[in-house]
C-alpha positions as CSV (number, residue, x, y, z in Angstrom):
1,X,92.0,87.3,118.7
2,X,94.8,86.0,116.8
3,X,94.0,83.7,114.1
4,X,96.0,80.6,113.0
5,X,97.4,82.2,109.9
6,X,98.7,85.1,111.7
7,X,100.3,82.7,114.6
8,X,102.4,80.9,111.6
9,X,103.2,83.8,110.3
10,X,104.3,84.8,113.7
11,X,106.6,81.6,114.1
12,X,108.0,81.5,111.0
13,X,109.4,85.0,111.3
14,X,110.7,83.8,115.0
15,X,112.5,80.9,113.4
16,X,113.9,83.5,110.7
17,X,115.1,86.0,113.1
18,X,116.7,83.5,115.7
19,X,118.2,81.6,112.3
20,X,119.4,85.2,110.9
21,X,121.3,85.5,114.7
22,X,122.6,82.3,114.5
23,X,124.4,82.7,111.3
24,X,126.1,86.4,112.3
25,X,127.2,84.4,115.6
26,X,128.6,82.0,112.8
27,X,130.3,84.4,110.5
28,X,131.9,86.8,113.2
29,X,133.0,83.2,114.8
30,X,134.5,82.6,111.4
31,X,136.1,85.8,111.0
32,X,137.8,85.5,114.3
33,X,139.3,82.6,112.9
34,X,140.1,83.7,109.5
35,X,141.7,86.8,111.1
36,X,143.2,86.0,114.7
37,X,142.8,82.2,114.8
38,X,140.5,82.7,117.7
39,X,137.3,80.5,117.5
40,X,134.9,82.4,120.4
41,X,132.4,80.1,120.7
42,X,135.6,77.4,121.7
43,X,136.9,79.8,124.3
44,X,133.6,80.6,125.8
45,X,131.9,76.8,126.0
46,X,135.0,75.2,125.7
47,X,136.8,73.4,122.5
48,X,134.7,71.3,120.8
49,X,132.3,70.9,124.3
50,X,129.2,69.2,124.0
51,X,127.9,72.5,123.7
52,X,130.0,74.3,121.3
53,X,129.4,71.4,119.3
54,X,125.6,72.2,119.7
55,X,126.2,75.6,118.8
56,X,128.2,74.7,115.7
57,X,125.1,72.4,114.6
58,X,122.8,75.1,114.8
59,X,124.9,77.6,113.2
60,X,125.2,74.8,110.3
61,X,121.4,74.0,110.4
62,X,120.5,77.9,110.3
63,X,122.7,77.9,106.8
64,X,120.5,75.3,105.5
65,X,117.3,77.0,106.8
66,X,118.5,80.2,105.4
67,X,119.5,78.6,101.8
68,X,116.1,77.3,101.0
69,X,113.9,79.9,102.5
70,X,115.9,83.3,101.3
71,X,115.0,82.6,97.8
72,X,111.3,82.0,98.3
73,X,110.9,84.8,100.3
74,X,112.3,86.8,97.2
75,X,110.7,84.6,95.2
76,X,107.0,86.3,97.2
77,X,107.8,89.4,97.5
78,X,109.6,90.5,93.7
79,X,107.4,92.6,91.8
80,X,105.5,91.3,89.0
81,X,105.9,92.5,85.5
């Protein structure tokens, strides 16, 4: 029986992982751009679509997600001296 601890545990490492994705689709999206001015998520959901614009939004709220909670999860798990 799972218990309510273990469940958040379980959805915050979800968010994490599916944040962590988000921001590689961002960065190889960014160094197609950088490198062969060719912006993927454009030419697959159309230029600045409704849903490449979703896409970009997410990417941009993973970044945030990832600044604040990186450092606290080094924060936890850093030995203590």
């Amino acid at each position: 029986m799972a218990t309510v601890a273990n469940t958040a545990r379980r959805s915050t490492v979800t968010v994490a992982w599916i944040a962590f994705w988000l921001l590689v689709v961002g960065g190889l999206n960014w160094g197609l751009v950088g490198v062969f001015d060719f912006d993927l998520v454009g030419a697959i959901l159309g230029r600045m679509s409704p849903a490449s614009r979703v896409v970009y939004a997410l990417v941009g709220l993973a970044a945030i997600y990832c600044a604040f909670t990186i450092p606290a999860i080094r924060r936890r798990s850093a030995p203590e001296f």
